[in-house]
Backbone as CSV, one residue per row, in Angstrom:
resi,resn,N_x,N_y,N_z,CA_x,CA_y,CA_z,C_x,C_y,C_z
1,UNK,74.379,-27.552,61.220,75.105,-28.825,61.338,76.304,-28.691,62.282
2,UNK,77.035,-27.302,62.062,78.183,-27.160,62.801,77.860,-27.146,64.604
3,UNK,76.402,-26.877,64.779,76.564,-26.797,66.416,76.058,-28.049,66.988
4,UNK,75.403,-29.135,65.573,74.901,-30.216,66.338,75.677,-31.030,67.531
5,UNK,75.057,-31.597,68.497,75.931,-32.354,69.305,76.591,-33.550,68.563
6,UNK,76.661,-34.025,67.454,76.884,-35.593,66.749,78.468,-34.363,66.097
7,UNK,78.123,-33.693,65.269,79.167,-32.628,64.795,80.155,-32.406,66.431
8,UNK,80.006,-31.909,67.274,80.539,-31.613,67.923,81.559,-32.720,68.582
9,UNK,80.850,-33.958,68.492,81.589,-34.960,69.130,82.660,-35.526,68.636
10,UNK,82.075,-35.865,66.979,82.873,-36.024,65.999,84.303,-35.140,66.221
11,UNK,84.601,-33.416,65.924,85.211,-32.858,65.998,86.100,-33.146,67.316
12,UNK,86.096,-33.356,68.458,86.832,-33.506,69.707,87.384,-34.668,69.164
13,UNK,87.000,-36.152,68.869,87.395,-37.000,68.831,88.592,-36.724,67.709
14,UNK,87.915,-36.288,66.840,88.936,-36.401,65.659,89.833,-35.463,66.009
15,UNK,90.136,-34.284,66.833,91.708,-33.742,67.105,91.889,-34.141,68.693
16,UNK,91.306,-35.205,69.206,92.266,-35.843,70.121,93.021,-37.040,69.449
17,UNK,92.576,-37.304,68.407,93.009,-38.652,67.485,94.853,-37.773,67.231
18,UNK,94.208,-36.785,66.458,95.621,-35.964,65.689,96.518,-35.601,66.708
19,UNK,96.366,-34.974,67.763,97.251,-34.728,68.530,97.574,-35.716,69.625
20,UNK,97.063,-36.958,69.693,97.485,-38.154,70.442,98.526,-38.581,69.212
21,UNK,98.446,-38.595,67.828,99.158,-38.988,66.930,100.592,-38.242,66.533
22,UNK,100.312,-36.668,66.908,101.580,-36.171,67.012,102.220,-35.756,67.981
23,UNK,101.784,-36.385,69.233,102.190,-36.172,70.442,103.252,-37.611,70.996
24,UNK,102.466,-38.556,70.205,103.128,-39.903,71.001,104.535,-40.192,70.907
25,UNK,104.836,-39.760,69.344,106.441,-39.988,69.143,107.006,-38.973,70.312
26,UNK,106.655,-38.092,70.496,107.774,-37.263,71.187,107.502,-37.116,72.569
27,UNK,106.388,-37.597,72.868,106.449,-37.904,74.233,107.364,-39.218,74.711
28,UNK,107.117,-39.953,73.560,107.999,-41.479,73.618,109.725,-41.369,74.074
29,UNK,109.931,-40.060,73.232,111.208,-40.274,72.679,112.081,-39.129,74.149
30,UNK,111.267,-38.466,74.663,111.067,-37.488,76.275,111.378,-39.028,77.324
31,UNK,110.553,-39.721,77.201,110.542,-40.422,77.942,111.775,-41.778,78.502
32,UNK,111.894,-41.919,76.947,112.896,-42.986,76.818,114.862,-42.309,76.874
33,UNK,114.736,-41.197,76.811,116.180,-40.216,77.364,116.081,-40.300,78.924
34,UNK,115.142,-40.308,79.511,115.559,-40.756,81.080,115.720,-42.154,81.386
35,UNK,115.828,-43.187,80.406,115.339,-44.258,81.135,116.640,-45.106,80.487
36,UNK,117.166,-46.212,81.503,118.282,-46.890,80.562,117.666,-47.886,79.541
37,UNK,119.026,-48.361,78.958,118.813,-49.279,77.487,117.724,-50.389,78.176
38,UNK,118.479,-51.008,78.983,117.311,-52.047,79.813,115.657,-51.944,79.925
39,UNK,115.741,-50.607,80.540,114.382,-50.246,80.587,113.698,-49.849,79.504
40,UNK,114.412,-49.562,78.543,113.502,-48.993,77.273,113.532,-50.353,76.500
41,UNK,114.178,-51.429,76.541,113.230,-52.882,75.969,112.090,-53.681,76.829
42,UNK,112.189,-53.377,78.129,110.790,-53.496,79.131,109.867,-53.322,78.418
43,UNK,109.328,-53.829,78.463,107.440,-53.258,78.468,106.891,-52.987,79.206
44,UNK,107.466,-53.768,80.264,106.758,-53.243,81.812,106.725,-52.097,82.506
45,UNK,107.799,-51.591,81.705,108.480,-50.272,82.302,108.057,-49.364,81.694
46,UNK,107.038,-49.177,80.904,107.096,-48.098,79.493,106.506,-46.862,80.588
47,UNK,105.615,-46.916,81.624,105.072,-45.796,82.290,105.788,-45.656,83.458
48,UNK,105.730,-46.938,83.981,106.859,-47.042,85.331,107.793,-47.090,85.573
49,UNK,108.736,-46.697,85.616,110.568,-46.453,85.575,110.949,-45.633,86.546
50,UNK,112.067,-45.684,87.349,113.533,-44.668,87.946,113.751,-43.972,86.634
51,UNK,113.183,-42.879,86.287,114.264,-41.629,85.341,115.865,-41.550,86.173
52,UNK,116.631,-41.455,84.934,118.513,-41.366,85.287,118.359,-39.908,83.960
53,UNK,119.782,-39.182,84.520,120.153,-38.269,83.969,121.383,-38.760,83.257
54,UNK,121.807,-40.179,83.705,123.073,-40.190,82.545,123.263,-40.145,81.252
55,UNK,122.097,-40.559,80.728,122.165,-40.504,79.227,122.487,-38.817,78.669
56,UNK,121.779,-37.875,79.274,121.734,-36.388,78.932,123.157,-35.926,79.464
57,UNK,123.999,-36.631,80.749,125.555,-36.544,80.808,126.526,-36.593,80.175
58,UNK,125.791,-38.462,79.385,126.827,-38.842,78.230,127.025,-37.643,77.073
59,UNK,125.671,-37.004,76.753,125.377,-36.762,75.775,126.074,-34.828,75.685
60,UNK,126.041,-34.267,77.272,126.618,-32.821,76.739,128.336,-32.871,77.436
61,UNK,128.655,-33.889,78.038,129.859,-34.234,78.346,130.974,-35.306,77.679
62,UNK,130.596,-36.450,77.468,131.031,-37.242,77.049,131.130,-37.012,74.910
63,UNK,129.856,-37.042,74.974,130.027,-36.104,73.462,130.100,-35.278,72.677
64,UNK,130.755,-34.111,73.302,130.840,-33.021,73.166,129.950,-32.073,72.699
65,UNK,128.454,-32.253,72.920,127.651,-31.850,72.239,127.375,-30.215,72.310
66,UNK,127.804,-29.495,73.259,128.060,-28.518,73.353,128.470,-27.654,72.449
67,UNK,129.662,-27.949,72.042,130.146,-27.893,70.691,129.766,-28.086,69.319
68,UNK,128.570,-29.323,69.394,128.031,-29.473,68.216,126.560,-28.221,68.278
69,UNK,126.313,-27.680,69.652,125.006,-26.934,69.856,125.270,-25.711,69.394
70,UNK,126.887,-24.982,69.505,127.399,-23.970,69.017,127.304,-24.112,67.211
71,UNK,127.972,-24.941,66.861,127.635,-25.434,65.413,126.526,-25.024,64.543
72,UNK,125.605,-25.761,65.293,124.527,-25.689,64.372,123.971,-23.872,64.687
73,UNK,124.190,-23.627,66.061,123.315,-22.193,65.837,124.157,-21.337,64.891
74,UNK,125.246,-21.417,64.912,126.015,-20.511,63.975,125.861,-20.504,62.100
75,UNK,125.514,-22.264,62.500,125.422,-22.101,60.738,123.864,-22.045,60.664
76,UNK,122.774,-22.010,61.258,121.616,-21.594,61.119,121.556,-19.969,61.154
77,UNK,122.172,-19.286,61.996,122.042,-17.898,62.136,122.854,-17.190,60.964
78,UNK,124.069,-17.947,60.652,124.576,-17.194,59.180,123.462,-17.333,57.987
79,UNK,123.082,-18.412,57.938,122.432,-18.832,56.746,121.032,-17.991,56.638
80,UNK,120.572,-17.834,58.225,119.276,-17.061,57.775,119.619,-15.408,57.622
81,UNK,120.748,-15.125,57.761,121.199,-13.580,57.934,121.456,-13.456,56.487
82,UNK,122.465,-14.061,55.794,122.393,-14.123,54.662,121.063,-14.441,53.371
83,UNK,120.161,-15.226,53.961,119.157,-15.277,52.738,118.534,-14.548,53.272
84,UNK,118.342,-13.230,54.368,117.111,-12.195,54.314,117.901,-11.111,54.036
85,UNK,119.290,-10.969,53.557,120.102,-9.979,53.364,119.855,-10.137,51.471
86,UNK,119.489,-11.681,51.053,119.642,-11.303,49.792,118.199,-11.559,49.692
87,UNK,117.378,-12.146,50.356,116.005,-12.398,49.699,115.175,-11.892,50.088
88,UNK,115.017,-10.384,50.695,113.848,-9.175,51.378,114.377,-8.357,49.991
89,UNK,115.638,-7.873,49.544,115.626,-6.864,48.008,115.424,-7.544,46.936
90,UNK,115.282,-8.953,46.959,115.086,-9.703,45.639,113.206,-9.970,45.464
91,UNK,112.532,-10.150,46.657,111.437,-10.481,46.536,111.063,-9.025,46.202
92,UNK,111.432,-7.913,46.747,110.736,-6.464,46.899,110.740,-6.277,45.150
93,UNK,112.222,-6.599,44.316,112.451,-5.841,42.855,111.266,-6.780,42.272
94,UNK,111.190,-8.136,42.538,110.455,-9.053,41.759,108.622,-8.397,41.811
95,UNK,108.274,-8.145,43.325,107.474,-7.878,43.125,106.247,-6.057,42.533
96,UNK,107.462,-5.705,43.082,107.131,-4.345,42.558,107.971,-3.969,41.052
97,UNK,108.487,-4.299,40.238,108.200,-4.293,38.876,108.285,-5.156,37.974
98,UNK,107.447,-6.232,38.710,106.753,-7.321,37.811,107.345,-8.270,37.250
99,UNK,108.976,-8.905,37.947,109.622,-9.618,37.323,109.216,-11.164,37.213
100,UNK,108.114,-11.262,36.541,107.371,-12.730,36.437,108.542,-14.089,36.601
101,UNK,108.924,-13.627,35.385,110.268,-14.885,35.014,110.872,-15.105,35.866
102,UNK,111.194,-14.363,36.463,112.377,-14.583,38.111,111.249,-15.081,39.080
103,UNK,110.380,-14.665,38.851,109.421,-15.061,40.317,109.424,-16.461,39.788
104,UNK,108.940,-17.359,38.439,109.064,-18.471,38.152,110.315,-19.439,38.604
105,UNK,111.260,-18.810,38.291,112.411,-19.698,38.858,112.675,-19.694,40.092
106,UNK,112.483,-18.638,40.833,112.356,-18.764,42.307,111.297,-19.944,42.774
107,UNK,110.164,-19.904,42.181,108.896,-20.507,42.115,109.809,-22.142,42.144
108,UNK,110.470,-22.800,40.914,111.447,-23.955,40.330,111.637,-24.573,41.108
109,UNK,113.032,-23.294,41.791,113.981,-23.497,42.557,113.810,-24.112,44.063
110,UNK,112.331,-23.198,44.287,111.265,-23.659,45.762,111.024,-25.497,45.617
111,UNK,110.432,-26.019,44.840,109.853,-27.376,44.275,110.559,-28.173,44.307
112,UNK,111.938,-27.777,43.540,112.801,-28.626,43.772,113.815,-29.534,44.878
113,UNK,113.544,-30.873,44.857,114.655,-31.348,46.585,115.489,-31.002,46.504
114,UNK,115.755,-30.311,47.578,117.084,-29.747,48.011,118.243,-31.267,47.666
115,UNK,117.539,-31.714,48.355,119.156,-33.126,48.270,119.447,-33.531,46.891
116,UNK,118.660,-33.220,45.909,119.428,-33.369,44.626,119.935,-32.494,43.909
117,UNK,120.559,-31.576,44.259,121.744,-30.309,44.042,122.798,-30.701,45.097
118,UNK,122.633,-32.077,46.195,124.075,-32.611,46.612,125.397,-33.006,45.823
119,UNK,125.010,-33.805,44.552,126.440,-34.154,44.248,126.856,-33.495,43.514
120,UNK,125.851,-32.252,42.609,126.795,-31.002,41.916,127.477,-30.523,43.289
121,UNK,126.581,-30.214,44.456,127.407,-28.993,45.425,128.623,-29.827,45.675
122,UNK,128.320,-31.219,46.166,129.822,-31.904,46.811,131.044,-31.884,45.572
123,UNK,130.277,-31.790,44.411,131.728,-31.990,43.260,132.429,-30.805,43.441
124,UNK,131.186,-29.337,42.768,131.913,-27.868,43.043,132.954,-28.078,44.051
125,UNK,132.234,-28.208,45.406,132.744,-27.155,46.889,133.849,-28.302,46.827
126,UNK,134.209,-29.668,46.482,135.249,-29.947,46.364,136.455,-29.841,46.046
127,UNK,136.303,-29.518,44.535,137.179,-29.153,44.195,137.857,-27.886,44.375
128,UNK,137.210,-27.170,44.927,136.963,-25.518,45.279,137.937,-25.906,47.408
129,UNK,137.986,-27.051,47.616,138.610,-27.496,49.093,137.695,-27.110,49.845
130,UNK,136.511,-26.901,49.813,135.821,-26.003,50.581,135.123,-26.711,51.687
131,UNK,134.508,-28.210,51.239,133.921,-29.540,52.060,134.759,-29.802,53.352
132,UNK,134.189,-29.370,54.148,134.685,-29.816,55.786,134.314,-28.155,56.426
133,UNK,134.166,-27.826,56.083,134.324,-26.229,56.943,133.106,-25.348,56.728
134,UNK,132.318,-24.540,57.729,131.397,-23.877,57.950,131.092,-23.369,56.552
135,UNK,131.625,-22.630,55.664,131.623,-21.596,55.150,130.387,-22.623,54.107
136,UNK,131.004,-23.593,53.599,129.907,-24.535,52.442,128.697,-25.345,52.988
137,UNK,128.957,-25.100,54.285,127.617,-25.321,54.969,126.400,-24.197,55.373
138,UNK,127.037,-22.938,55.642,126.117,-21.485,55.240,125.430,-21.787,54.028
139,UNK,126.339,-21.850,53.208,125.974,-21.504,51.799,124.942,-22.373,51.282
140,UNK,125.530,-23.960,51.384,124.337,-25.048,51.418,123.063,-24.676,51.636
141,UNK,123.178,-24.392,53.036,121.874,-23.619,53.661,120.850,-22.754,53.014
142,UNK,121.896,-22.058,52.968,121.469,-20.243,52.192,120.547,-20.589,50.828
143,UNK,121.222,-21.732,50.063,120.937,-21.938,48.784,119.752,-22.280,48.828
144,UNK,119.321,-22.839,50.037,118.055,-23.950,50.055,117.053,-23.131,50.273
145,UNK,117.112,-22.391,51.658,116.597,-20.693,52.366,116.118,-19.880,51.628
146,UNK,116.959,-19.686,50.718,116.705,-18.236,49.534,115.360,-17.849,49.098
147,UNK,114.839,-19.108,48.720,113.611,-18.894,48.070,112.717,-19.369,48.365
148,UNK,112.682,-19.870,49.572,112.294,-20.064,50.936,111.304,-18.284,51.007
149,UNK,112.454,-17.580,51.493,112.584,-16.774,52.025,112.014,-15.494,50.831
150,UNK,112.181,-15.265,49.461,111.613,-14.895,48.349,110.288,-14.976,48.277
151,UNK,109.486,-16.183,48.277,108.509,-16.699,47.904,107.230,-16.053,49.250
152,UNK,108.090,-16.354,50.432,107.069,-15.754,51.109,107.118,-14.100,51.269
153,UNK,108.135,-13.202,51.451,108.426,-11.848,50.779,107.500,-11.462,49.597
154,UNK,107.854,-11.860,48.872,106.745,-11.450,47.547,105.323,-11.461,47.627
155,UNK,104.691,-12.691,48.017,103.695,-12.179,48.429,103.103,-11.245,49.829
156,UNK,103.927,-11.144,50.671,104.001,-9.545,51.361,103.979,-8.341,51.178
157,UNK,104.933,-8.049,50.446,105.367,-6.973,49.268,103.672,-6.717,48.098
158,UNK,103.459,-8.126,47.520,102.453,-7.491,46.900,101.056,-7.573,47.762
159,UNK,100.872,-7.992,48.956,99.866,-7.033,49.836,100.102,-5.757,50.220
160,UNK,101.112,-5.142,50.206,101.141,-3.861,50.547,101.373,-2.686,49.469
161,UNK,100.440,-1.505,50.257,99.362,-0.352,48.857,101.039,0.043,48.579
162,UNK,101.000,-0.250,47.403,101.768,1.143,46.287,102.270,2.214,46.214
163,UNK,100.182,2.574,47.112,100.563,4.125,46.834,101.209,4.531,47.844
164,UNK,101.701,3.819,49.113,102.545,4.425,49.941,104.265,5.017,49.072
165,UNK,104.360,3.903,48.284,105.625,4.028,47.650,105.638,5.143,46.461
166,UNK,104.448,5.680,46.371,104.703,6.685,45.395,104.303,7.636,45.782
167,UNK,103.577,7.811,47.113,103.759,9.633,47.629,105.213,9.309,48.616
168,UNK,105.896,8.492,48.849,107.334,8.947,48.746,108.032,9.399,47.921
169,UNK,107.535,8.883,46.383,108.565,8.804,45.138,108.196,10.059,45.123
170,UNK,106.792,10.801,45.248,106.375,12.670,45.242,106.909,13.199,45.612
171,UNK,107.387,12.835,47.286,108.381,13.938,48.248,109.567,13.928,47.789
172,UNK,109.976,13.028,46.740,111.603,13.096,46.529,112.079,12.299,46.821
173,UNK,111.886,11.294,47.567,112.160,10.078,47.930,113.188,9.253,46.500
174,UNK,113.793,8.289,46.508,114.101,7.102,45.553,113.565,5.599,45.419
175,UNK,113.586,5.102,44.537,113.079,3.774,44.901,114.196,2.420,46.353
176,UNK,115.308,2.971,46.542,115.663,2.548,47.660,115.717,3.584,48.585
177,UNK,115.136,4.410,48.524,114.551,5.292,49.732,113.494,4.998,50.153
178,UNK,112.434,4.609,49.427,111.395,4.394,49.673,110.789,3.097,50.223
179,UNK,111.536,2.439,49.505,111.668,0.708,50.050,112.236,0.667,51.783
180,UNK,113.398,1.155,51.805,113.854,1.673,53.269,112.930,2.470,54.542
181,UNK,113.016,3.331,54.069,111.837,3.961,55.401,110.840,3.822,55.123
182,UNK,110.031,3.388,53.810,108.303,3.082,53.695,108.222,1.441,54.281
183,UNK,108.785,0.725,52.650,108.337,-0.483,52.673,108.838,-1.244,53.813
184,UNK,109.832,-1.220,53.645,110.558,-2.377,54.606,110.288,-2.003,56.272
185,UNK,110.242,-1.106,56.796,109.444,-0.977,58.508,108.163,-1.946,58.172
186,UNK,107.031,-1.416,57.102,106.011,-2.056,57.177,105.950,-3.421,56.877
187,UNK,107.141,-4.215,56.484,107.057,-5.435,56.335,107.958,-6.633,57.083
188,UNK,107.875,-6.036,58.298,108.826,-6.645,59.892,108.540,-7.565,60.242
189,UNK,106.964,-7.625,60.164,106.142,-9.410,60.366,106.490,-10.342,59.238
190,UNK,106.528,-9.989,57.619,106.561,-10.845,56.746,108.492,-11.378,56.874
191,UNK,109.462,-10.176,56.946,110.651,-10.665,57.664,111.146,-11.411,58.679
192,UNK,110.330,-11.086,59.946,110.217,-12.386,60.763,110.206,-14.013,60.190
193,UNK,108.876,-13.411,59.957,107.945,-15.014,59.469,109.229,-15.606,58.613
194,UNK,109.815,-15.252,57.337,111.055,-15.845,56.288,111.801,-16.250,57.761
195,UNK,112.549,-15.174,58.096,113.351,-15.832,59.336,113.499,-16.612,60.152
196,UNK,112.177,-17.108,60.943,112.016,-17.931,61.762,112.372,-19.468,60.762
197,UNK,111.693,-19.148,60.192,111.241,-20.689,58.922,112.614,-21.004,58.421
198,UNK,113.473,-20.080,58.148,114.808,-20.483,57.698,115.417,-20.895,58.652
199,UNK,115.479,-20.195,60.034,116.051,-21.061,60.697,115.806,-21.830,61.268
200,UNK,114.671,-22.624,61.226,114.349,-23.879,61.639,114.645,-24.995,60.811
201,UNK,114.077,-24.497,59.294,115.185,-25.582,58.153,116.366,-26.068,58.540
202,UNK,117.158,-24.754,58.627,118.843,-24.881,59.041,119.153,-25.909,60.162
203,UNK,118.366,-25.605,61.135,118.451,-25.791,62.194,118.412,-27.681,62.209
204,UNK,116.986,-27.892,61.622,116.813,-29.637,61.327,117.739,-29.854,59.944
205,UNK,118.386,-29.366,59.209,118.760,-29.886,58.367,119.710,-30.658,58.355
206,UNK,119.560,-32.391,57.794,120.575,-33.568,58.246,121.369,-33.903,57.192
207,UNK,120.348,-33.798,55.556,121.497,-34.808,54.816,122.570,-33.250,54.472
208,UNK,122.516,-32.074,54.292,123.945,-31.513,53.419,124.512,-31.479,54.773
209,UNK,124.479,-31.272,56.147,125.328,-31.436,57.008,126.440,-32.961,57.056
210,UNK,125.119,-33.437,56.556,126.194,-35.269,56.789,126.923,-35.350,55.724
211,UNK,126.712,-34.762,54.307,127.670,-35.110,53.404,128.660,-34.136,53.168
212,UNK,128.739,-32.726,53.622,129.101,-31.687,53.535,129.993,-31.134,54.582
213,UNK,129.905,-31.239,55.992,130.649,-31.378,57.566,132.199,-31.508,57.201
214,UNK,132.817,-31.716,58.074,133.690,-32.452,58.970,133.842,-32.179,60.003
215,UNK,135.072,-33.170,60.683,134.643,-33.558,62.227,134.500,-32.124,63.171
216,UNK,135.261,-31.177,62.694,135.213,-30.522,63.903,133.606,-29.264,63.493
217,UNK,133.032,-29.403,62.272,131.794,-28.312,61.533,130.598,-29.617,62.004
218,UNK,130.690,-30.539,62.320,129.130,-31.435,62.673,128.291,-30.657,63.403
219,UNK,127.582,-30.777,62.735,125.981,-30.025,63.688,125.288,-31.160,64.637
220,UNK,124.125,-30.697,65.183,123.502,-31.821,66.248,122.947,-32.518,65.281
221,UNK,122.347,-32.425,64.316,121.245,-34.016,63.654,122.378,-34.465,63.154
222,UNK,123.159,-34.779,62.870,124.555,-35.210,62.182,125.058,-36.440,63.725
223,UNK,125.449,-35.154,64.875,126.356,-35.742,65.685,125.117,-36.813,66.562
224,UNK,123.960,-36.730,66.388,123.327,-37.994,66.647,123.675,-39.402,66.321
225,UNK,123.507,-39.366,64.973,124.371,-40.539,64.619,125.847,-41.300,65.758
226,UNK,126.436,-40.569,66.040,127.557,-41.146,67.097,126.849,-42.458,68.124
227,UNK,125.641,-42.677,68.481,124.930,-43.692,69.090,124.555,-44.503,68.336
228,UNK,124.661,-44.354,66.472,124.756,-45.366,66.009,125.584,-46.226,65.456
229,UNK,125.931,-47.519,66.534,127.179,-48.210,66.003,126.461,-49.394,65.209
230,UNK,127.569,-50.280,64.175,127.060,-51.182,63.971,126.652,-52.805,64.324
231,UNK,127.059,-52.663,65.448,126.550,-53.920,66.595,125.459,-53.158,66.923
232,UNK,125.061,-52.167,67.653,124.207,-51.687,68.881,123.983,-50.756,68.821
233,UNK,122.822,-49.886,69.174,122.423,-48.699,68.999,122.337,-48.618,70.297
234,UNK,122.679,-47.457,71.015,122.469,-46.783,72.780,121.094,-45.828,72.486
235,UNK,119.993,-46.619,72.359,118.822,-45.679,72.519,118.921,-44.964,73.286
236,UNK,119.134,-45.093,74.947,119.079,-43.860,75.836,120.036,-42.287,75.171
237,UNK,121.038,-42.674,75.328,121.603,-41.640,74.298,121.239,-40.881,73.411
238,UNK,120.722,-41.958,72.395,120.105,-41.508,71.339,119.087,-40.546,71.578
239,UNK,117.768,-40.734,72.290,116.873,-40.342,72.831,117.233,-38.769,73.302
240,UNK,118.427,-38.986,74.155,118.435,-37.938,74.679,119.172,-36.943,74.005
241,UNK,119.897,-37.463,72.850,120.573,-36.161,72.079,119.247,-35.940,71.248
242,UNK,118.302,-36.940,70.577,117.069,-35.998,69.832,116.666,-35.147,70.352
243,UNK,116.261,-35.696,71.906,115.476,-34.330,72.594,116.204,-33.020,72.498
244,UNK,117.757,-33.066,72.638,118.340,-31.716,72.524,118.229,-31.079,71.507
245,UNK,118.238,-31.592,70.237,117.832,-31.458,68.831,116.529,-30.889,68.830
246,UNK,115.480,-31.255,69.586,113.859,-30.949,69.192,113.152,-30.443,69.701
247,UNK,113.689,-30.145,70.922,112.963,-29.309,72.118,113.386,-28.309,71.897
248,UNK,114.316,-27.797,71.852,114.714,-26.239,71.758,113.862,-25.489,70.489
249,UNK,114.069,-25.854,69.364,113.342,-25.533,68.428,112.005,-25.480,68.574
250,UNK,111.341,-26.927,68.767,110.018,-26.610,69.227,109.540,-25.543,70.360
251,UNK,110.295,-24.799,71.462,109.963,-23.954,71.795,109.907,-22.883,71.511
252,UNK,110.704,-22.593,70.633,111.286,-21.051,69.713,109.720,-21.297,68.605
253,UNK,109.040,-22.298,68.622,108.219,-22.524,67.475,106.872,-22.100,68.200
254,UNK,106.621,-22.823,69.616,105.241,-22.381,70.179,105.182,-21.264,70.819
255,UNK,106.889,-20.457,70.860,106.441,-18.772,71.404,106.474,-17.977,69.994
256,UNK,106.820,-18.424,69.078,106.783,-17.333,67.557,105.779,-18.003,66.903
257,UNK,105.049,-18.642,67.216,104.202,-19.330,66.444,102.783,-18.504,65.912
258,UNK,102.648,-17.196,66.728,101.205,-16.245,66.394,102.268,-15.036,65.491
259,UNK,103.484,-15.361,65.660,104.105,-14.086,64.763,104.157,-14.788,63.185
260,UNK,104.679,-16.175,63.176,104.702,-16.961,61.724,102.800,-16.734,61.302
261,UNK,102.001,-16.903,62.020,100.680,-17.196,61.105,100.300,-15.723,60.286
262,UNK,100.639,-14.742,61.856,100.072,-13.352,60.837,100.961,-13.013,60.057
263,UNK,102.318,-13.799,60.040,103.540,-12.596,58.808,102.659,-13.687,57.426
264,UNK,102.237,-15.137,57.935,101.949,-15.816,56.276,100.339,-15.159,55.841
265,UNK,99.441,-15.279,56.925,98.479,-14.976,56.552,98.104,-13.220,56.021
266,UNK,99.336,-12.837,56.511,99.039,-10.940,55.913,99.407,-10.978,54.603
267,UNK,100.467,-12.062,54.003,100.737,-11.860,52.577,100.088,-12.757,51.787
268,UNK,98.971,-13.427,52.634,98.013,-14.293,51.246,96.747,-13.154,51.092
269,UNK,96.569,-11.710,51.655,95.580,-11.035,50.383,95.968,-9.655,50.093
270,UNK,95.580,-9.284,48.810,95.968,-8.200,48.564,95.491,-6.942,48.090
271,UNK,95.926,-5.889,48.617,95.262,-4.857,49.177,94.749,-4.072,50.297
């Protein structure tokens, strides 16, 4: 059935359907950052247009976005440094001596929306003065990351043999000896893979930045908003700060993208 020509046709059609479907928004949204407000209510214009660079002017000059580009990589790169600093020894103890119960709440903690642990975090980090400044925006992060970052670890950890870890424990080795120069070299792809993924969370993450920020800690999906006033929205603008927002990432995504499949797919079997 799979080589018939009716099968075959079917199949083309149906992933030119999918990728005409996840292609259009963002080709749309590519398109409409070169083009002014005028032209992007045209219809006439939707293929045919003068591309302008002012909108992408307004957007790393006029709005300091530069500043907001520093932002966000910093609190994406703390946040993922921190949850593979705590969640590569937490997945390793969980999975190598069997801590079910913890793997469950990690398991919870995964399920659960992040955005509804906002108004405990905004009450805490409030009263704590902490709301406006990087440090509760790591952490935000981190909190969300963690088990993120656990969940796929663990099952890494329990694809890999044992018995490596116990003809170390023979030579004299310790169980953080062994984890160190055995386990953890051999599990560089499944570390990646957590890594990348956390920081791409971080990276798109809009609502604890918007409720959590201030002016001078705004990240880019946050400082988008600035094109939305309440008379008028500056689509060109707009447009063109998403693209800064979505392109970068998406490229960091289609060159690590064969390192994320084998770090997930090496820890779904085991043995």
């Amino acid at each position: 059935m799979k080589s018939s020509p009716a099968y075959r046709a079917f199949r083309v059609v149906a992933l030119t359907v999918v990728v005409i479907a996840l292609l259009a928004p963002l080709l749309w949204m590519v398109a409409a950052s070169f083009k002014t407000n005028v032209d992007i209510y045209d219809t006439g214009k939707a293929l045919a247009f003068s591309p302008t660079l002012t909108n992408y002017a307004n957007v790393l000059e006029q709005a300091n976005y530069v500043e907001f580009i520093v932002n966000s990589l910093w609190v994406a790169f703390a946040a993922t440094v921190l949850s593979i600093v705590l969640g590569v020894p937490a997945a390793y103890s969980m999975s190598r001596f069997n801590m079910r119960k913890s793997a469950l709440v990690v398991l919870m903690a995964r399920v659960i929306p992040g955005v509804s642990l906002l108004v405990p975090w905004y009450y805490v980090f409030s009263n704590l003065k902490m709301v406006g400044g990087f440090s509760v925006l790591i952490l935000s992060h981190m909190f969300v990351s963690l088990p993120l970052v656990v969940y796929i670890m663990m099952g890494y950890f329990d694809s890999l043999p044992i018995e490596l870890e116990e003809a170390a424990l023979v030579d004299g080795l310790t169980h953080i000896g062994a984890f160190r120069r055995i386990t953890l070299p051999l599990s560089i792809p499944g570390v990646a893979t957590a890594g990348i993924l956390s920081f791409i969370f971080s990276w798109n993450n809009f609502m604890f930045a918007l409720v959590l920020s201030g002016a001078d800690t705004k990240t880019l999906p946050v400082a988008i908003f600035d094109f939305v006033g309440y008379a008028s929205i500056d689509w060109g603008g707009l447009m063109a700060a998403a693209s800064v927002v979505t392109l970068p990432i998406m490229l960091i995504a289609l060159f690590v993208q064969k390192y994320v499949v084998s770090g997930l797919t090496a820890g779904a079997t085991k043995g």
